[in-house]
C-alpha positions in Angstrom: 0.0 0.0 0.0 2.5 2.6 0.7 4.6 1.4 -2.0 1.4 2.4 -4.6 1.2 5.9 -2.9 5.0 5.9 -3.3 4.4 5.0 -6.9 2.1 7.9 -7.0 3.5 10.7 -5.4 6.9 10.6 -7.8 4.5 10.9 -10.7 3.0 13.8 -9.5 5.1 16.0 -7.2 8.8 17.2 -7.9 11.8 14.8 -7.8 13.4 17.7 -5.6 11.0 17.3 -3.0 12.8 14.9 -0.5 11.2 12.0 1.3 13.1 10.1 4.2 14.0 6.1 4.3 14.7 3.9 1.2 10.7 2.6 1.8 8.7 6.7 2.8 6.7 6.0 5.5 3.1 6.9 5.3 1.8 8.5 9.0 -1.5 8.2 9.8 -2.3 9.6 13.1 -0.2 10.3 16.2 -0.6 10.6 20.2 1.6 12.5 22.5 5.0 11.7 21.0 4.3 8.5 19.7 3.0 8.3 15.5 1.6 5.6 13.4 2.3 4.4 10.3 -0.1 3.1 7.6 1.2 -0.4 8.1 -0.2 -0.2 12.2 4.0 0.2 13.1 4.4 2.7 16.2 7.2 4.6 16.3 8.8 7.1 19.1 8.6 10.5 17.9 12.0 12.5 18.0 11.5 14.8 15.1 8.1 15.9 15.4 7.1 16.9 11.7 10.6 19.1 11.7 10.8 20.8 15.4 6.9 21.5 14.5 5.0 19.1 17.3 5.7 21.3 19.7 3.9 20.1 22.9 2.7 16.5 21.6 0.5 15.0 19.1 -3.2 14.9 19.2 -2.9 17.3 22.1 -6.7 17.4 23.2 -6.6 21.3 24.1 -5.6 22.0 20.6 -7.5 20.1 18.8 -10.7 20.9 20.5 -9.6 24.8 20.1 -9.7 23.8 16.3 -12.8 22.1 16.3 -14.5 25.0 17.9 -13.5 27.8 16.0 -13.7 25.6 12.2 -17.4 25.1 14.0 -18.0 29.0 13.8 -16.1 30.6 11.0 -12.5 29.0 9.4 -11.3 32.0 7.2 -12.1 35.9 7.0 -8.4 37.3 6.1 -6.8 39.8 7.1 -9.4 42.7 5.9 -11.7 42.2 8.6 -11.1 42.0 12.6 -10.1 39.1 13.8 -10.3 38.2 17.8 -8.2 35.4 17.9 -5.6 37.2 16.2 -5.2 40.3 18.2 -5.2 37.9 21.0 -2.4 35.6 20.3 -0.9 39.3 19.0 -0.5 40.4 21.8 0.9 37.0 23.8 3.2 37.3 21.8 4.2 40.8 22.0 4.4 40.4 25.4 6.4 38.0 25.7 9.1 38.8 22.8 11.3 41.1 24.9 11.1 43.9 22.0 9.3 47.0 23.5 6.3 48.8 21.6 5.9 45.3 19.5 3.6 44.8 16.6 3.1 41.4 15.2 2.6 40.0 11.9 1.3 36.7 11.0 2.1 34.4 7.9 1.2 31.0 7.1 5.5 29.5 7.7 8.9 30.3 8.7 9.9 31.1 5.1 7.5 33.5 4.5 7.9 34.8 8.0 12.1 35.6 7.3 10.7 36.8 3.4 8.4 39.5 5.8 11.3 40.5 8.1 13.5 41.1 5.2 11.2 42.9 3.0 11.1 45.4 6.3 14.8 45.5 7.0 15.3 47.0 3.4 12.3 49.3 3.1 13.4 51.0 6.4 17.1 50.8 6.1 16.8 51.3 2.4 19.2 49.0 1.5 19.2 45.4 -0.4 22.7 44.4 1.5 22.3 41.6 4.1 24.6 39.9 6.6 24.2 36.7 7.2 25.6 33.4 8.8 27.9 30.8 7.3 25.7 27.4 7.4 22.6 29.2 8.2 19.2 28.4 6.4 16.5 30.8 6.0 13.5 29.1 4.5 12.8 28.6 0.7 11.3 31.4 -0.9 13.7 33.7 -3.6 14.9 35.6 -0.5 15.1 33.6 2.1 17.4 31.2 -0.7 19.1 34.1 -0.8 20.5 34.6 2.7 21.2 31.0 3.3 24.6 30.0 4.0 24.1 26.4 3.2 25.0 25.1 -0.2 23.2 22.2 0.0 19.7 24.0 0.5 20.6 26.8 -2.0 19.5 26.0 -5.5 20.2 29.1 -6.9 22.8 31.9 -6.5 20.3 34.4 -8.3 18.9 36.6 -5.1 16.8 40.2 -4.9 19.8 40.9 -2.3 23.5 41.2 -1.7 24.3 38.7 1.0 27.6 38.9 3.1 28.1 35.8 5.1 29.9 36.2 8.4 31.7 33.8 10.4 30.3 31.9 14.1 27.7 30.2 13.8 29.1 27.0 13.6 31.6 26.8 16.9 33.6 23.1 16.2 34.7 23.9 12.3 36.1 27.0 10.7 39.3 29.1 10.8 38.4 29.9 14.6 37.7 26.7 15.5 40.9 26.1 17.5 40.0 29.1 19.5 38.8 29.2 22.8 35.0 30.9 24.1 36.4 34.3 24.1 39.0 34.4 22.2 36.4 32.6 19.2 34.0 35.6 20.1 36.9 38.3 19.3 37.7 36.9 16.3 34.4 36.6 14.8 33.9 40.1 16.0 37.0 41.3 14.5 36.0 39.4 11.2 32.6 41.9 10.9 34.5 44.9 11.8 36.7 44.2 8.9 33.8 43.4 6.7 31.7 45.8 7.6 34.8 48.4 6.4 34.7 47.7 3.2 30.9 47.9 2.0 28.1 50.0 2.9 26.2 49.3 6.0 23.6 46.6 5.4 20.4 46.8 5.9 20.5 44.0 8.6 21.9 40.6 9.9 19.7 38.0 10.0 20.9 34.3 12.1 19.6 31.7 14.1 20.6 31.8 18.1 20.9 27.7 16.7 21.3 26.8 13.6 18.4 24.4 12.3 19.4 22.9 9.0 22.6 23.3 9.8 22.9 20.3 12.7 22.4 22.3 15.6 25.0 24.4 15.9 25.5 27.4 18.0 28.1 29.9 18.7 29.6 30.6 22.5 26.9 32.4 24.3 27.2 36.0 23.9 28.5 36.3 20.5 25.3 38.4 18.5 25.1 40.7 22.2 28.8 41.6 20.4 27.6 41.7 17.1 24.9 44.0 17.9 27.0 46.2 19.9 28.9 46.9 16.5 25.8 47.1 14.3 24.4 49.5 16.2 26.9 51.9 15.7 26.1 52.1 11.9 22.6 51.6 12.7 22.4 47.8 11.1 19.4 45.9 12.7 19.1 42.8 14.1 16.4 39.6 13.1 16.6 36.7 14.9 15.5 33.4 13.3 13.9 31.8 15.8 12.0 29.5 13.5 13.3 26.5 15.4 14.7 27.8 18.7 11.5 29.4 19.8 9.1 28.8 22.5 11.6 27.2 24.8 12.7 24.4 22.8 16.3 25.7 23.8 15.7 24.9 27.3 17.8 27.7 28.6 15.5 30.5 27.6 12.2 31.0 26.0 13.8 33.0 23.0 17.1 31.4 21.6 18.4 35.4 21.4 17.9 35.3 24.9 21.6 33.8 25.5 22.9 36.9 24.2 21.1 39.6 25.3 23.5 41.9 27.1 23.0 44.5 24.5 19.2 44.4 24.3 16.5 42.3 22.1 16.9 41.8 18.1 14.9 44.6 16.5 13.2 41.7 14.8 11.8 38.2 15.9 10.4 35.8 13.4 8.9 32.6 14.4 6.9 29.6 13.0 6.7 25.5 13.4 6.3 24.8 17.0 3.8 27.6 17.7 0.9 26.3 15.9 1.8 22.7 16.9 1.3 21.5 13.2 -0.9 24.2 11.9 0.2 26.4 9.5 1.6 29.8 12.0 4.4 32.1 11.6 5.1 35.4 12.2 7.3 38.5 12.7 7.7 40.5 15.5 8.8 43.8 15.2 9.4 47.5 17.0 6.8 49.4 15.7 8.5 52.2 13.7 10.0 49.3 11.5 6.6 47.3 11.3 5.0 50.6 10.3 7.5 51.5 7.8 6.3 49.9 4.4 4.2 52.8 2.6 1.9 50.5 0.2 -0.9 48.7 1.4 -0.3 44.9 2.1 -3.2 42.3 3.7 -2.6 38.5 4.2 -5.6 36.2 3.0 -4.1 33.0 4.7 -1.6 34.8 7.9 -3.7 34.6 10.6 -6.5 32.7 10.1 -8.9 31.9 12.8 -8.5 28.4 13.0 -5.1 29.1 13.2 -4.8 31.7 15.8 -7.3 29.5 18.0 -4.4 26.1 17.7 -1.8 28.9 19.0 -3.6 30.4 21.5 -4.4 26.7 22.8 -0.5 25.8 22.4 0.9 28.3 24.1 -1.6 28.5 26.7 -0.6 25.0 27.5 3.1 25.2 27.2 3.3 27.6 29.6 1.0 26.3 32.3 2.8 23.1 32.1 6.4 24.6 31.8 7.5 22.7 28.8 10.4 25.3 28.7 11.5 23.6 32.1 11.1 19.9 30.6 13.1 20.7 28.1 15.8 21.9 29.9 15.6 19.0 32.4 14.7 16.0 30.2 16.8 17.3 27.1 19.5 17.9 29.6 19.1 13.7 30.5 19.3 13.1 27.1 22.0 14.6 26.0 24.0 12.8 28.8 22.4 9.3 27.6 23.5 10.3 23.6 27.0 11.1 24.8 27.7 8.2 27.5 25.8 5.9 24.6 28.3 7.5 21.8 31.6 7.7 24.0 34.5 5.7 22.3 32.5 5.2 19.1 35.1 6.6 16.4 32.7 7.9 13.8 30.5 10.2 16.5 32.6 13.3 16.7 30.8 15.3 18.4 27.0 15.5 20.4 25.7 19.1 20.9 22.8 21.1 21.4 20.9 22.9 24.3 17.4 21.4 25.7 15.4 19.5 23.0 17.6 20.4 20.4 20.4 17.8 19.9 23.1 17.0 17.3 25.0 13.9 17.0 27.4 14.7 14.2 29.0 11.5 12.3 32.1 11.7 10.4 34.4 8.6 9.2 36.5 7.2 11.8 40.2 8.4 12.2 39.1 11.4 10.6 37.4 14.7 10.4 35.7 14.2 7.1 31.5 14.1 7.7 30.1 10.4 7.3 26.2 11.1 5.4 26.0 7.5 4.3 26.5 6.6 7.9 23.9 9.2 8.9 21.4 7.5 6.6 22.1 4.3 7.6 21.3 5.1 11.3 18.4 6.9 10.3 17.2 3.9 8.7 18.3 1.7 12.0 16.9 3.4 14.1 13.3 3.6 12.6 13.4 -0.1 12.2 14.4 -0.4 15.9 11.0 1.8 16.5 12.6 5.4 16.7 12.2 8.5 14.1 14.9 11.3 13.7 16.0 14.0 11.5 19.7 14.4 9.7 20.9 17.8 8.4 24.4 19.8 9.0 25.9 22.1 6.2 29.0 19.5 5.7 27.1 16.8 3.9 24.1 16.2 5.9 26.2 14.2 8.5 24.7 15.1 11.9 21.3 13.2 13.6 18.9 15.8 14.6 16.9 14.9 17.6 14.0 17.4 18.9 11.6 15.5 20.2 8.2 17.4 21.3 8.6 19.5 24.5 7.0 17.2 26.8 8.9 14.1 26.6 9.1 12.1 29.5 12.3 10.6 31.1 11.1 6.9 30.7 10.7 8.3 26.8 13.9 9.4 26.6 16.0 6.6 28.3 14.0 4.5 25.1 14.8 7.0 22.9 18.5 7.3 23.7 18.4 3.2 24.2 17.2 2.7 20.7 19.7 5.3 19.0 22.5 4.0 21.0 21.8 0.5 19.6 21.4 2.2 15.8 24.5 4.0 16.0 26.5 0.5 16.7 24.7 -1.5 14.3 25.8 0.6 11.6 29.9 1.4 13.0 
């Protein structure tokens, strides 16, 4: 059976739009982190639709939220007022850190960075943007544009100039050998140097934690420098938080959060986990740089009232249930587990990441050279053993990504880390 739809979907949708596994599962319906496939196979979540399953499948407060509003009205746009959406407005204006906030929502990360740079060069006037080495940025002609990340990037042709900084990958690079600080200087050093010989950009746009990328991060602290020096030539700040959003990291709420010393970004964009699988994202911005654009503009789909109802329910319960502190004290078990499971193994060279967001990067033993046939492999191990993950990284797609929904339970992620541990050493 899902061989046929196999069959079906190749002759129908692009050859560019990647499925996992050598046999593409089929999911038919899921329950806290736990999904089903069509062949009745159960299967521990640790991926969750791309960082998306925020709090857990078939979570009852969100679906009935759904089932209520579609019951009333599903769609109006953006031309008429909306309740729902002034009220998860201004949650989330509250609770962004930027003063005076306005919000604006869009149906997906992508579209979400494609808003905040669309503002950055209206009110800066300027098409020149920074970005990060190994970053990714969504899929639209812009946000292509400002990825860092060749293998996500199928076209150099871009509305903007992009300058691509160094730190956001920590373990690989010219700084590499570097320690915190000294790694921090130097990347800071790098910008002042770029920054010298061009105008000054409209704005620099990164993730806190690199997604795509394989769950990378700089040393805490590093933008809070970066900022310090854009502010003096009046370059703004978006922070992608597409994927480190709503706790996830553990740490903090916002991923920008662990370098704030010089104040919020000017600019928060968000998406995935927020509508829990419905289609949410969004940009939050100060208000003299949401205001700025001097042509009318309207969303038919951003915003929606089914929608808005899903992320009011999800955030309502993510926050009464502190799923910000589960993931900082269940991810912070896990990652333990994945590194006392991966210590001596020669082709695990490194296991990262902050709360619910964890890397296990492979490369081929005796050497630093990523491994993706060996990430492939243990993808495929470990869903036969009953386990789902991710792979990404911006050195061949070598690193296991593991971001499981927020509330995973220890038991869940001792079988979790159990499963991968046994993967891993079936395939080395």
């Amino acid at each position: 059976m899902t061989g046929e739809l196999h069959r079906r979907h190749r002759a129908v949708l692009p050859d560019w739009l990647a499925l996992y596994y050598r046999d593409p599962l089929e999911l038919t319906h899921g329950e806290g982190r736990h999904v089903w496939d069509a062949d009745g196979n159960r299967y521990l979540d640790f991926f969750g639709g791309i960082l998306t399953t925020m709090t857990a499948h078939a979570l009852p407060e969100v679906t009935k939220a759904v089932a209520e509003q579609a019951g009333r009205i599903i769609h109006s746009s953006t031309l008429y007022l909306n309740r729902p959406m002034v009220e998860l407005a201004e949650r989330i204006a509250q609770i962004s850190g930027i003063p005076d906030a306005r919000v604006f929502f869009t149906t997906s990360g992508t579209e979400a960075n494609d808003t905040a740079l669309l503002l950055a060069t209206a009110y800066r006037r300027s098409n020149q943007i920074l970005a990060m080495r190994n970053s990714y940025h969504g899929r639209s002609f812009s946000a292509v544009g400002v990825t860092g990340n060749r293998g996500w990037s199928p076209t150099a042709l871009s509305p903007l100039q992009t300058l691509y900084v160094h730190g956001g990958v920590r373990t690989r690079g010219p700084y590499a050998h570097l320690d915190d600080a000294a790694f921090v200087q130097a990347c800071v050093a790098d910008l002042e140097d770029l920054l010298g010989h061009v105008r000054p950009p409209a704005a620099l746009i990164a993730e806190p934690v690199q997604g795509v990328g394989g769950f990378t991060s700089p040393p805490d602290g590093l933008y809070a420098a970066f900022r310090e020096v854009l502010q003096r030539r009046g370059v703004l700040w978006i922070a992608d938080e597409v994927q480190t959003g709503w706790g996830r990291t553990g740490d903090h709420f916002w991923g920008w959060q662990a370098h704030a010393q010089n104040g919020p970004p000017d600019m928060v964009t968000f998406a995935k986990g927020i509508g829990n699988g419905m289609s949410v994202g969004g940009v939050v911005a100060r208000a003299e740089i949401m205001n700025c654009l001097d042509a009318n503009s309207i969303s038919t789909f951003g915003g929606s009232p089914v929608t808005m109802a899903a992320g009011l329910a999800n955030l309502t319960y993510l926050l009464e249930h502190d799923l910000q502190g589960n993931a900082r004290r269940v991810g912070g078990l896990l990652a333990e587990l994945l590194r006392a499971a991966t210590a001596g193994l020669p082709g695990v060279r490194e296991v990262r990441g902050r709360g619910l967001m964890i890397g296990v990067e492979l490369v081929r033993p005796g050497t630093d050279e990523a491994d993706p046939e060996a990430a492939a492999e243990v993808l495929e191990a470990a869903r036969a053993g009953g386990l789902l993950i991710g792979k990404g990284g911006g050195h061949d797609t070598s690193v296991l990504r593991i971001a499981p929904p927020l509330s995973l339970t220890v038991a869940e992620a001792e079988e979790g880390a159990a499963i991968l541990e046994r993967a891993l050493r079936s395939v080395r």
